[in-house]
C-alpha positions as CSV (number, residue, x, y, z in Angstrom):
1,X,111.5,196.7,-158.1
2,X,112.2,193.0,-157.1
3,X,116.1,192.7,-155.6
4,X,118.2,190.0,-156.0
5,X,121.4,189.0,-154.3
6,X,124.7,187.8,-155.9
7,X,127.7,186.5,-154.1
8,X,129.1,190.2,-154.5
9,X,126.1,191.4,-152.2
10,X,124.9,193.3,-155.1
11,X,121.1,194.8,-155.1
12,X,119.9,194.1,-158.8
13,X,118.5,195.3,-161.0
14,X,120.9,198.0,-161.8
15,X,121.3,200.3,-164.9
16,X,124.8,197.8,-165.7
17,X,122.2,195.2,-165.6
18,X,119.3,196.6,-167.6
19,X,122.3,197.6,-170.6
20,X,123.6,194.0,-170.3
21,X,120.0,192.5,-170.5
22,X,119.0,194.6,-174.0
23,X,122.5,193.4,-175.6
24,X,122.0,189.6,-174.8
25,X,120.3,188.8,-177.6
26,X,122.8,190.1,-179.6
27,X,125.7,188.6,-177.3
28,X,124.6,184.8,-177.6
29,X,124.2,185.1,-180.9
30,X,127.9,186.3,-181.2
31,X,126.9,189.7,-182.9
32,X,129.0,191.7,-180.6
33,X,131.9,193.8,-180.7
34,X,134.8,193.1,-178.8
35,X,134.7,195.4,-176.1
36,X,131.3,194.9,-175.5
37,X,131.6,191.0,-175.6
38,X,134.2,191.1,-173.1
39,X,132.1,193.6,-170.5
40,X,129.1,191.1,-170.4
41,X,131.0,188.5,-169.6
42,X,132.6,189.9,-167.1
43,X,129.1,191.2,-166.0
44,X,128.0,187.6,-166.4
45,X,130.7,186.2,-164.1
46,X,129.7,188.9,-161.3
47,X,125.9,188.7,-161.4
48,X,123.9,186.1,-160.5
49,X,120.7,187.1,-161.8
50,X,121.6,188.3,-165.0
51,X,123.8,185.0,-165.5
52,X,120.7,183.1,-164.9
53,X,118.8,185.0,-167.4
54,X,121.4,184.2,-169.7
55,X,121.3,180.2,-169.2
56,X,117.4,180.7,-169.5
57,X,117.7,182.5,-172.8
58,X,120.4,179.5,-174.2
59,X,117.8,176.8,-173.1
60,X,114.8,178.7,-174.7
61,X,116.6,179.3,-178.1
62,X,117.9,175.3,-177.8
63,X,114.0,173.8,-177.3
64,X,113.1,176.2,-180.0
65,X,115.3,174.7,-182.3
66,X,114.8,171.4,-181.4
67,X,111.4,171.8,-182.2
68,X,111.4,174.1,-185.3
69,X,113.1,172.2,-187.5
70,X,111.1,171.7,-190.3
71,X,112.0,172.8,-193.8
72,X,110.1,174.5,-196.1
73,X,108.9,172.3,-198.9
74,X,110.6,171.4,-202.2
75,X,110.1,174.6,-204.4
76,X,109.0,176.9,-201.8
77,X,111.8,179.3,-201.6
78,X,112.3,179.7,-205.1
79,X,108.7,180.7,-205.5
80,X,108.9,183.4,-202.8
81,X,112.4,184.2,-204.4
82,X,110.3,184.7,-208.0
83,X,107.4,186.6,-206.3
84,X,109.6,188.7,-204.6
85,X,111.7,189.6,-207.2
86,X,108.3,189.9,-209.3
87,X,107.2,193.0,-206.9
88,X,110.6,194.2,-207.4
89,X,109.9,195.1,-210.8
90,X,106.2,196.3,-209.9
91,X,108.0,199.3,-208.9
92,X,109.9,200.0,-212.1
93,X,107.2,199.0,-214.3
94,X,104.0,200.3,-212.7
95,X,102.2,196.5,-212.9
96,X,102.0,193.4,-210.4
97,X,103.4,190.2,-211.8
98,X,103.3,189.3,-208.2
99,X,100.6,186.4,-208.6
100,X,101.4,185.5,-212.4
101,X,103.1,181.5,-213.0
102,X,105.8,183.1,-214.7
């Protein structure tokens, strides 16, 4: 396993790390709890690596979204809408109007 050095002189990675690295996702996107918010940043504000991770992850989802940001064309979603709720009803009824115009 690769170490890394923060100013605290901590060897990474540690378990602490690896529990703070599968919640990040969630943490950026603000879907935290409380408690748990609060622990990765403090986590953040002690490790180095994990901090940098975090900065990468910001950047990555920023280009992303600087570069995604098409919409779908006029119509689009209210056709998916209709064939979706078109298999819906395949269920209840036992027939596909999945690919019908209506």
């Amino acid at each position: 396993m690769p170490e890394y050095s923060t100013p605290h002189d901590r060897t990474m990675p540690d378990d602490e790390c690896r529990e703070v690295l599968e919640d990040l996702q969630a943490f950026l996107d603000a879907e935290c709890v409380p408690d748990l918010e609060q622990s990765i940043r403090i986590h953040l504000r002690e490790c180095s690596p994990c901090l940098n991770r975090a900065d990468f992850q910001v950047e990555l989802k920023a280009l992303i979204a600087s570069k995604c940001s098409e919409r779908a064309p006029s119509g689009l979603v209210e056709k998916v809408l209709g064939s979706l709720r078109a298999a819906s009803r395949t269920s209840s009824t036992g027939r596909s109007d999945l690919w019908s115009d209506g």
